[in-house]
C-alpha positions in Angstrom: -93.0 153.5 75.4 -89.4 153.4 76.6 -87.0 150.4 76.3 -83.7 149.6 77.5 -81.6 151.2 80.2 -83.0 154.6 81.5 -79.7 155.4 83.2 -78.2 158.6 82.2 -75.0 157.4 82.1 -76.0 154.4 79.7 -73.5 153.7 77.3 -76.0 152.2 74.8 -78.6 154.7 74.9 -82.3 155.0 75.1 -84.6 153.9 72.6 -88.4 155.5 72.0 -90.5 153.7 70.3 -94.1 155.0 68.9 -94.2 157.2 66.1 -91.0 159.0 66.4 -88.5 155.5 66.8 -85.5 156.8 68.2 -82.2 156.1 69.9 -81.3 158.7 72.5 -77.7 158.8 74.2 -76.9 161.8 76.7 -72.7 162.5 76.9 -72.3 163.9 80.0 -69.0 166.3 80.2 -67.6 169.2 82.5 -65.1 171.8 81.1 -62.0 173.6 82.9 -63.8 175.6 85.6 -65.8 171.8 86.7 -69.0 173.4 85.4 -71.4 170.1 84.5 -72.6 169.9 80.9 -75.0 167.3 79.1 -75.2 166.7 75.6 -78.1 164.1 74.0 -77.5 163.1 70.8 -81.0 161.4 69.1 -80.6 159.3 66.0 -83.7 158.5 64.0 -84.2 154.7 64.0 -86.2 154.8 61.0 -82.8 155.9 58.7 -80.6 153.1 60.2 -83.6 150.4 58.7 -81.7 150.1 55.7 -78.4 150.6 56.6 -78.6 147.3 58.9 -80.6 145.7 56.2 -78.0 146.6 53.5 -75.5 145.4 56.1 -77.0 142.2 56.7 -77.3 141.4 52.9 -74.0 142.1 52.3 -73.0 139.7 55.9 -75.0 137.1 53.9 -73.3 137.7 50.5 -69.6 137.4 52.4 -71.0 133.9 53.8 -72.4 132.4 50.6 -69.3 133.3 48.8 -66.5 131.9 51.9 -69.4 128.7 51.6 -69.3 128.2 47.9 -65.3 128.8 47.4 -64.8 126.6 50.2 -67.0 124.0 48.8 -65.9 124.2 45.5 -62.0 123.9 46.3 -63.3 120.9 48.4 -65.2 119.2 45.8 -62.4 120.0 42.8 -59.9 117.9 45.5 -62.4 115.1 46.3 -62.5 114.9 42.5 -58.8 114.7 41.8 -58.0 112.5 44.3 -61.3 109.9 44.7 -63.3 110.1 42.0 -60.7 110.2 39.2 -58.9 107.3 40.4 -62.2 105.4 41.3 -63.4 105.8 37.4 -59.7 104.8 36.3 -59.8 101.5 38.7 -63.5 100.9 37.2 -62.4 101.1 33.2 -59.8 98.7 34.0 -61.9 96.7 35.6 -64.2 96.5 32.6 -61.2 96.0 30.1 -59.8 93.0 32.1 -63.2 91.7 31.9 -63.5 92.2 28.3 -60.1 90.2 28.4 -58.2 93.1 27.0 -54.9 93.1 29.0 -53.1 95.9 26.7 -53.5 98.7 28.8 -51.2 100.6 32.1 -53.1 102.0 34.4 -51.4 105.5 35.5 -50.5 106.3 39.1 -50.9 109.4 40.8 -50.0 110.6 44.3 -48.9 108.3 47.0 -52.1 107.8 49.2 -53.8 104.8 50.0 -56.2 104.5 46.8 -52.6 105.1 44.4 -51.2 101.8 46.9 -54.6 100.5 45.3 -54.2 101.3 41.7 -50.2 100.1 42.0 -51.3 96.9 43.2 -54.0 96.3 40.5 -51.5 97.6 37.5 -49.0 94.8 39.0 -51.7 92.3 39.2 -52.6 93.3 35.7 -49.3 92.6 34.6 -49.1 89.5 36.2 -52.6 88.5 34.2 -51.0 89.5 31.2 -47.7 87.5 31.2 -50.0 84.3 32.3 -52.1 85.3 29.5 -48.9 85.1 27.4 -47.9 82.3 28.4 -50.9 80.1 27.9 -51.1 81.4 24.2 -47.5 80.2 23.9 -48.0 76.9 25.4 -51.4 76.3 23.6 -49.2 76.8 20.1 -46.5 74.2 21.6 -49.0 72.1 22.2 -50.8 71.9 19.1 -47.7 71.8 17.3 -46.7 68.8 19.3 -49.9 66.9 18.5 -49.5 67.7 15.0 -45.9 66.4 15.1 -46.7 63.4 16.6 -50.0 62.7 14.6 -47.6 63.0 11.9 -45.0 60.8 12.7 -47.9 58.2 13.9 -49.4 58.4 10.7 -46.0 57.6 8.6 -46.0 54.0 10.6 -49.4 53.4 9.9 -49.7 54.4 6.6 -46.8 51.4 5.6 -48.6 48.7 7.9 -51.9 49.1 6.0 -50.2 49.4 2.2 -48.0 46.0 3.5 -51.4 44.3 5.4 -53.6 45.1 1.9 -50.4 43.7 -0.1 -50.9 40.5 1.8 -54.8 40.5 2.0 -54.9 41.0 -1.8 -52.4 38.3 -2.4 -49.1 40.7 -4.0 -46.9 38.7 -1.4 -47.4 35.3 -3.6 -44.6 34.0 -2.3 -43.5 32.4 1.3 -40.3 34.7 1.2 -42.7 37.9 0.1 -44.8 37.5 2.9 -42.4 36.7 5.1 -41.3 39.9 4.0 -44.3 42.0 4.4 -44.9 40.4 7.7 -40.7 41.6 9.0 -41.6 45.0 7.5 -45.0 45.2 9.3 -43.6 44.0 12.6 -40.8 47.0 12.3 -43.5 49.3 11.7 -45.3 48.6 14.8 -42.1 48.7 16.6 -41.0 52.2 15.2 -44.4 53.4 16.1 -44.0 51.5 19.8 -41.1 53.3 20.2 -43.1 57.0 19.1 -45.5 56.5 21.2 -43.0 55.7 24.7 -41.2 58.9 23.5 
């Protein structure tokens, strides 16, 4: 059977299937007196098999190497700038959780998720001097307590040595118990006056 265009002047031959599988193309060509010459030129089919196959193999090769560069150089970049800075965001995350403060968390690039990680470093910092400063007021705080206990304690300490003095009968005399009694009253006075302060 023939397929394809049977016209002699085909540029893309003839092809003849069957047993023999060929590709016939007739050049047609006239030389300096105008006499008319034809020359076919028949190319076994059968030999170019693996030729196109070794051809398409290597086409596919060519693709699956462009592909896995390409998606390679792509994935190394969605790495660097994503993922990497994603993983960064989610340690610090977990350390500020933990309640450790005492950490920087580095900046890279100038893209919207480094906008992100800049903000969260100065919100860090901003944690950590509030964190600072609680510790430090905590310490005032129970150092004023203490200091004030203290001084509480000084008042009451006379009052009760001067009230057992009287209840036990040392102040024997009108002018002793009179006394106790001045002494007592400028203890709960000095201790009036500590506790307005």
């Amino acid at each position: 059977p023939m397929y394809g265009d049977q016209d002699d002047n085909s540029e893309a031959g003839t092809y003849y299937g069957g047993n023999y599988q060929s590709l016939i193309k007739q050049i047609d060509f006239s030389d300096i007196n105008n006499n008319q010459y034809s020359v076919s030129i028949v190319t076994s089919v059968k030999q170019m098999i693996p030729q196109i196959k070794l051809f398409i193999i290597e086409a596919a090769m060519a693709v699956f190497l462009v592909l896995f560069t390409t998606s390679t150089i792509l994935l190394m970049w969605i790495y660097k700038s994503v993922l990497r800075p994603f993983a960064r965001l989610k340690l610090s995350t977990q350390n500020i959780k933990d309640g450790n403060l005492d950490f920087e968390m580095p900046i890279e690039g100038s893209d919207e998720i480094a906008d992100l990680c800049k903000d969260f470093e100065e919100m860090r910092v901003i944690l950590s001097k509030s964190a600072e400063d609680k510790i430090k007021f905590d310490s005032e705080e129970k150092e004023l307590i203490s200091n004030i206990s203290h001084d509480l304690r000084t008042p009451l300490t006379a009052i009760k040595g001067y009230v057992e003095g009287l209840i036990d009968g040392v102040a024997d005399t009108p002018e002793k118990q009179d006394k106790y009694l001045k002494t007592i009253f400028n203890k709960v006075n000095d201790m009036d006056r500590l506790i307005n302060e």
